[in-house]
N, C-alpha and C positions, 0 to 999 in steps of 0.2 A: 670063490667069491661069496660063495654060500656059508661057506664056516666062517668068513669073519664079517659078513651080516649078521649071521646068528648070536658070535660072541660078545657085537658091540648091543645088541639089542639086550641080550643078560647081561651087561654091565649096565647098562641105563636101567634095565628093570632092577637090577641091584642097589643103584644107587637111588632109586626114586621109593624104593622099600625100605632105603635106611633111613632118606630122610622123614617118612611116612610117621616109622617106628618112632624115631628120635621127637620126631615133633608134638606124638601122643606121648609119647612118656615124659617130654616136655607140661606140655598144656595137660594132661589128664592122669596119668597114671602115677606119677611121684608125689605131684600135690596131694592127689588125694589118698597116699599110703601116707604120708606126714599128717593128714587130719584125720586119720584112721589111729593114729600112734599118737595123737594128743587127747583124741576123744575117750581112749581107754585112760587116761590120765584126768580124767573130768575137765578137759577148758572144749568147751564149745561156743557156737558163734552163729550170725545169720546163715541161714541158707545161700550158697551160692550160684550165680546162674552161669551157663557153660560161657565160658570165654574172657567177659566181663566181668567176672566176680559179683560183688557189691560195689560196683564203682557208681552204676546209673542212683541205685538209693543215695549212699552217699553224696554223689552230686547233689541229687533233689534236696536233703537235708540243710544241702551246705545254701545252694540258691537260696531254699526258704528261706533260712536263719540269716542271711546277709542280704535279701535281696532292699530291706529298708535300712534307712539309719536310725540310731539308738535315741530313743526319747533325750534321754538326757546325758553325763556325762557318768557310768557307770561302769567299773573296772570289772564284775563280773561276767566276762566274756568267752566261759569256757562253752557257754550254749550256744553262741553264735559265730562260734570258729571252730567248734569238735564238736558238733551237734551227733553227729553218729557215733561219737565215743558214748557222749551223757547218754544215750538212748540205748545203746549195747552192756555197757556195766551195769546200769539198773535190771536189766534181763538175765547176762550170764555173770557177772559179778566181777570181780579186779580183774581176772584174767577170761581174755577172748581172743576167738581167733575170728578173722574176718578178710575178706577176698577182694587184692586188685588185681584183675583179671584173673590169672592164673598163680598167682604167688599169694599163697599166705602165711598171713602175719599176724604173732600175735601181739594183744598191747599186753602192757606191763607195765604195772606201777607201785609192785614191791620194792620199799626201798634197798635192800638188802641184796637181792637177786639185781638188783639195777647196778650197785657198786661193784658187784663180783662181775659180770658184762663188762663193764667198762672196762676193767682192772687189765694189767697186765697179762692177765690169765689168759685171757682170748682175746687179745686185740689183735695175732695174725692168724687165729682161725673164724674170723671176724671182721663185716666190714660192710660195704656198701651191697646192693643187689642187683645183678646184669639193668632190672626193668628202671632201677634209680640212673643206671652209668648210661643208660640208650634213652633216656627222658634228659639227661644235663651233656648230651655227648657233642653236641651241636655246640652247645652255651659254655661250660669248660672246661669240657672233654675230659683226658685222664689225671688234671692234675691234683694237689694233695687230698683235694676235699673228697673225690674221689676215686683214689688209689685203696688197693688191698694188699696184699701179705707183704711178701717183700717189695713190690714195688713200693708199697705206702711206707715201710721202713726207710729207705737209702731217698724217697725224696723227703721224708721230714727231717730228715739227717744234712741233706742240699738247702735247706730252706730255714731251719730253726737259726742259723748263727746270725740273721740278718734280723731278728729280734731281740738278741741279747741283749743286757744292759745296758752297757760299754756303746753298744747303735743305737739304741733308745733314747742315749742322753745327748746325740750328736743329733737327731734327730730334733731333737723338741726347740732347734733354733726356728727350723723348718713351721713345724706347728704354729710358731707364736707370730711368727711375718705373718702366715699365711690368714692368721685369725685377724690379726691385725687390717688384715685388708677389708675382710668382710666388715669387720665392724666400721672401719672407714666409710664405706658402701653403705651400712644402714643408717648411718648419721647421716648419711647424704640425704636418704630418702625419708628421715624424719625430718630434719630442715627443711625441706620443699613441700614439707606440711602433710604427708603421707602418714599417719600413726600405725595403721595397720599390717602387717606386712605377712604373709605365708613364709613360716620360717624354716618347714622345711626343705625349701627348692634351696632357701642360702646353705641350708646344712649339708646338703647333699654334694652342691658345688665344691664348698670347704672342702669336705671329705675327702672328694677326688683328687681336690688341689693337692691336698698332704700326702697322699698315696701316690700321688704320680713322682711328685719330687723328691720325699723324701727312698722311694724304692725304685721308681725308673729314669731320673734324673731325667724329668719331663715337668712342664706347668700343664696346668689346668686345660690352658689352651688348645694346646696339643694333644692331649689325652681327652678331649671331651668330645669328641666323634667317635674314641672305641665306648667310653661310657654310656653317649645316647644310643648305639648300637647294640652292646652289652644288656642293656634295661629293655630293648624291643626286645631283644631275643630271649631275654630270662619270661616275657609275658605270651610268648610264641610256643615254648617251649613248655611253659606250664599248661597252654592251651592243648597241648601237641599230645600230652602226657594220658590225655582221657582215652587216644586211640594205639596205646604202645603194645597193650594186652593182645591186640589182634593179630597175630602171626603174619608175620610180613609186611607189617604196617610202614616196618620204616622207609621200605622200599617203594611205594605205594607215591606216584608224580602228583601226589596232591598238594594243593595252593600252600598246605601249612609246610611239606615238608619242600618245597622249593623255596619258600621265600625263607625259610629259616636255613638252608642251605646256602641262598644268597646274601645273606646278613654276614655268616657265619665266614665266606669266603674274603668280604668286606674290612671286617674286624683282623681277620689275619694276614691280609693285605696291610692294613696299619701299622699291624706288631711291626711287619718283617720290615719295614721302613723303620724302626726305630733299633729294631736288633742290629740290623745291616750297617747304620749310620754308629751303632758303637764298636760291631768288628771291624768298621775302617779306619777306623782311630787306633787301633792296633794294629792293623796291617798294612798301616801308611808310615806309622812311628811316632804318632801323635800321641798316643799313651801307650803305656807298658805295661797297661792291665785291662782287662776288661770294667771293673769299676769298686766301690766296695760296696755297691747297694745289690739290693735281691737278685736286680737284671744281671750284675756283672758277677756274683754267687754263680748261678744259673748258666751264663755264657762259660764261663772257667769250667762249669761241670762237663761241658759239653766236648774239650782237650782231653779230660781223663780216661784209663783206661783200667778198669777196676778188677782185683782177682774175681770178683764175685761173681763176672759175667754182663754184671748191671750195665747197661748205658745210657748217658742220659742224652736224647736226641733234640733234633731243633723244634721238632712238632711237641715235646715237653716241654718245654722253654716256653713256647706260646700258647699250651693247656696251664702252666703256673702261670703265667702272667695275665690268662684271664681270671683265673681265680682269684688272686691276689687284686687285680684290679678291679673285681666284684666285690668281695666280699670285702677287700681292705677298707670300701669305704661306704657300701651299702647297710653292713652292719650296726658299724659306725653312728653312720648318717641318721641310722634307725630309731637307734641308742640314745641319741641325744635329740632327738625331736620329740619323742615320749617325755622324757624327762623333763624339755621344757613345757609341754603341755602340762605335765604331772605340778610342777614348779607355778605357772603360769593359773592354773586353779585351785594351787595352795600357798597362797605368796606368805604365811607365816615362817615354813620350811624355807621361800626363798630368801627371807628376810635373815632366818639363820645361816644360810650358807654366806651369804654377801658379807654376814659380821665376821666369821669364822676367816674367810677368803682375805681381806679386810685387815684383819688380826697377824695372819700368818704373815702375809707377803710386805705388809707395815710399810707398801710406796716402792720396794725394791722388785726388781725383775724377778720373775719366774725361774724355778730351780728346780729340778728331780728330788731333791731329799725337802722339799718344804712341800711340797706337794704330798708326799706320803703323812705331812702333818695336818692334813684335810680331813678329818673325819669324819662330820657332818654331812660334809660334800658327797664320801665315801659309800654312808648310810646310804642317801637320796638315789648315789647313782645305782646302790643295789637291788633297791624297793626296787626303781623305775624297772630294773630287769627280770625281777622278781613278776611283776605285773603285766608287762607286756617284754616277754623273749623274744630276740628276734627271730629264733627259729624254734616253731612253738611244737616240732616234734624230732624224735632222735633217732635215727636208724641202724640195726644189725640185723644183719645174715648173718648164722650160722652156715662156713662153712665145710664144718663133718659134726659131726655128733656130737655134743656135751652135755655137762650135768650139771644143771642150773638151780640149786636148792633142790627142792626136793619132784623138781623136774627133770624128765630126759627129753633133750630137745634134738630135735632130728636133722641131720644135714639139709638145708635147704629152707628152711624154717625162718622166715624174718621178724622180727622181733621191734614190736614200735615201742617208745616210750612217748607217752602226752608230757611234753614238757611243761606246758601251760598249765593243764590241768593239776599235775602234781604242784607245779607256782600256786595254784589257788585254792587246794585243796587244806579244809578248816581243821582237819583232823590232823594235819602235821604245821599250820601256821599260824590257827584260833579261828575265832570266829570272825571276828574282822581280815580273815585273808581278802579279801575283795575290797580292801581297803587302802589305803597309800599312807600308810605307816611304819618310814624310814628306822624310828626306834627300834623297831624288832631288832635290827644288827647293830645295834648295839651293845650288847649280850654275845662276844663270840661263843660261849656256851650254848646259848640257843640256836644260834645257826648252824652248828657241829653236827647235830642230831640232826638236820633236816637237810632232802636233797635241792639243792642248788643248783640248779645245769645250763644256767647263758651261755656257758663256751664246754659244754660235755665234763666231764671228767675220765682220770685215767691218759694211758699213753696217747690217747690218739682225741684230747682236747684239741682248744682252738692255741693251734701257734703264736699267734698274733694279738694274743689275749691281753700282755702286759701292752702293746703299743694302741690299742684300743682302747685301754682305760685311762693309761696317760692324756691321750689324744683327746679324751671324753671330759677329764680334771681341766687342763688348759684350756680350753674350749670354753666351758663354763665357767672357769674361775674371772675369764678375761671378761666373755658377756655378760655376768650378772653385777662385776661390779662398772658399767660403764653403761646400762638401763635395767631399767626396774620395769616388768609385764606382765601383764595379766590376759586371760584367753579370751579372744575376740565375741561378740553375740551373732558372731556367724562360721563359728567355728561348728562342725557338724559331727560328733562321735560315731567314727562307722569303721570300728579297725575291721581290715579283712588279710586274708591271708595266701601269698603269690607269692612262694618258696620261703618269704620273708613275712613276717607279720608287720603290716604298713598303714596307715591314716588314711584312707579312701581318698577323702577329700582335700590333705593334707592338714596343717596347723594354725588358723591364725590366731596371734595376739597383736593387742596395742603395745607398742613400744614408746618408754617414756625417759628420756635421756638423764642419767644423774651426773650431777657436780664433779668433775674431776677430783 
């Protein structure tokens, strides 16, 4: 009885010493032989404090710099949404390294070293970081946006055939009802003598509308309980993100991690009612497929049985389908509420697009190939992303060792890129970077030269890239020419940034009905 009291007490002291080991070499001892192997390479960075990193400064910077709204309507907003970037590159210069909690990262904003990252080269030794996958794990857990090596291989291979061309143009019947209705909606509410309207609560809805039906053969209706669910949890989760650093945090019965646990179980309670209701339509004999939209992609994955080993399970199916239900229309939604703000305080640009729109479609329905003859449109909607990205930073782990220019980056090493910042940066855009001058692209030679990143670049861009800018063209080609708007005097410039770069306040303009 005494030998194996004794044996199980050295296996628990064994195993309470591995995890002791593991958790320092975690949190202490790897971080900082990675900033021991960068410092010998000259990139240095604030001091860090044990646990936390630079999160508390950070925060403090970010509160400061957002805690008012902006005097007036000005696009130079890399101070008050990267305040701890502008305050670190002026210190340690383009390249620093700097600490959340225990992971550090460095920024980079060589464009050169930025293309080679992205590139082929290391997209599967390359990808998201444990602390990113347990901050979004609740919200959309492991699907594409964030998968790594081969898992993120065999689902962007599951998931790209459902934006090809050939479904993009089946599609855009979808978009054009769907816009059609909205704008039914706002004439309603200008004829009842309302001119003002917050235009991006309609954008938002649109969004969702197109995303539900045209990928999960759902309306609006239906899918607007996972959306308002989805949108608490992504503000939960960002909130949740400040306490991830702390070893055990996730385990931790605190208010944030229950209620984001109960949202979380909510939302896939929903899925599994819509997944369920399309496998019994095959297992009844009511259809012979599961569908040809993303859900029924997705569903079909789930029969296969692959040499590679891969399989794709039912809890994937309902990690893509919040992603996709997020971001198909968040982004989106983002995209084009900037734009009409952008639009909406430069009505000369919007006067150009309405002629150009106007010109092209000369009274006939909306097409895929007369739409790529939108150019004007094209310019506007690039500036607008140019200006305000919807995701105004880029994330890579290294993970083992590479050679990054004339860098050695060390396994473990994350690597940010300021997307916004390089967007606004005068040394690759002019001196009017901070300016809303759609021109610039008009010169594909000048845009060649300069890094561009609304949907990443390289293998592991935004999938969804072609159906979002479709989505973005009809959207606006239908609302600008059927009102003419300009931005409300109680419209309040306060972007801030909540995984997505968003209008605090949202967007009003006066809407003013044109002539049929």
């Amino acid at each position: 009885m005494e030998i194996i009291l004794m044996l199980t007490v050295m296996v628990l002291l064994c195993f309470f010493v591995r995890v002791a080991y593991t958790t320092i070499s975690c949190y202490w001892l790897t971080p900082r032989q990675i900033q021991t192997i960068m410092k010998k390479q000259g990139v240095h960075g604030p001091k860090p404090r044990f646990l936390v990193g630079n999160i508390l400064h950070m925060a403090a910077l970010i509160r400061n710099s957002t805690s008012k709204d902006m005097d007036w309507i000005d696009h130079d907003i890399v101070g008050r949404l990267l305040p701890h970037y502008v305050a670190w590159s002026k210190q340690y210069g383009k390249r620093f390294i700097y600490w959340v909690g225990s992971e550090p990262r460095m920024c980079l904003t060589e464009i050169d070293m930025i293309k080679e990252l992205l590139s082929s080269k290391y997209c599967q030794v390359s990808g998201k970081s444990w602390i990113q996958q347990q901050g979004t794990k609740h919200f959309i857990g492991r699907g594409l946006l964030m998968a790594n090596g081969n898992d993120w291989y065999h689902q962007r291979h599951i998931v790209a055939p459902a934006f090809m061309a050939d479904k993009l143009k089946k599609n855009m019947r979808y978009m054009v009802e769907c816009t059609k209705k909205m704008i039914e909606s706002l004439e309603s509410v200008v004829k009842s003598g309302q001119t003002e309207i917050e235009i991006g609560e309609y954008i938002s809805h649109l969004t969702a509308d197109i995303i539900s039906r045209t990928e999960f053969d759902s309306s609006y209706e239906k899918g607007k309980q996972i959306f308002h669910l989805l949108t608490s949890l992504q503000h939960l989760c960002a909130q949740s993100n400040r306490y991830v650093c702390l070893p055990g945090s996730r385990f931790f019965p605190s208010k944030f991690n229950k209620e984001i646990k109960s949202l979380k179980m909510e939302v896939e309670n929903l899925l599994m009612e819509i997944i369920e209701r399309r496998k019994d339509c095959v297992e009844i004999g009511r259809s012979s497929s599961y569908g040809n939209d993303l859900l029924g992609m997705l569903l079909a994955e789930t029969q296969k049985k692959r040499a590679s080993g891969f399989s794709f399970t039912l809890q994937m199916v309902m990690d893509e389908c919040k992603t996709f239900f997020f971001t198909g229309h968040e982004t989106t939604a983002l995209l084009l509420t900037w734009t009409i703000m952008l639009l909406a305080t430069n009505t000369s640009w919007q006067d150009k697009v309405r002629e150009e729109v106007l010109q092209v479609f000369n009274g006939e329905s909306l097409s895929t190939d007369q739409l790529s003859k939108l150019s004007v449109l094209n310019m506007v909607i690039n500036e607008s992303l140019r200006l305000y990205p919807p995701a105004s930073l880029l994330p890579r782990m290294a993970f083992e060792d590479i050679k990054l220019g004339d860098l050695h980056i060390p396994k473990g090493l994350s690597i940010w890129i300021p997307v916004l910042a390089i967007h606004h940066n005068e040394e690759l855009w002019g001196k009017d970077a901070h300016e809303f001058n759609p021109e610039r692209f008009a010169a594909k030679s000048f845009v060649a030269g300069r890094p561009f990143l609304p949907f990443a670049m390289g293998p592991r861009n935004c999938v969804g890239q072609a159906f979002a800018l479709m989505e973005a063209k009809v959207i606006l080609s239908m609302l600008i020419t059927r009102f003419s708007f300009t931005i409300s005097k109680n419209y309040h410039h306060a972007p801030i940034s909540i995984l997505t770069l968003k209008p605090k306040h949202g967007v009003q303009i006066y809407l003013k009905p044109l002539s049929p």
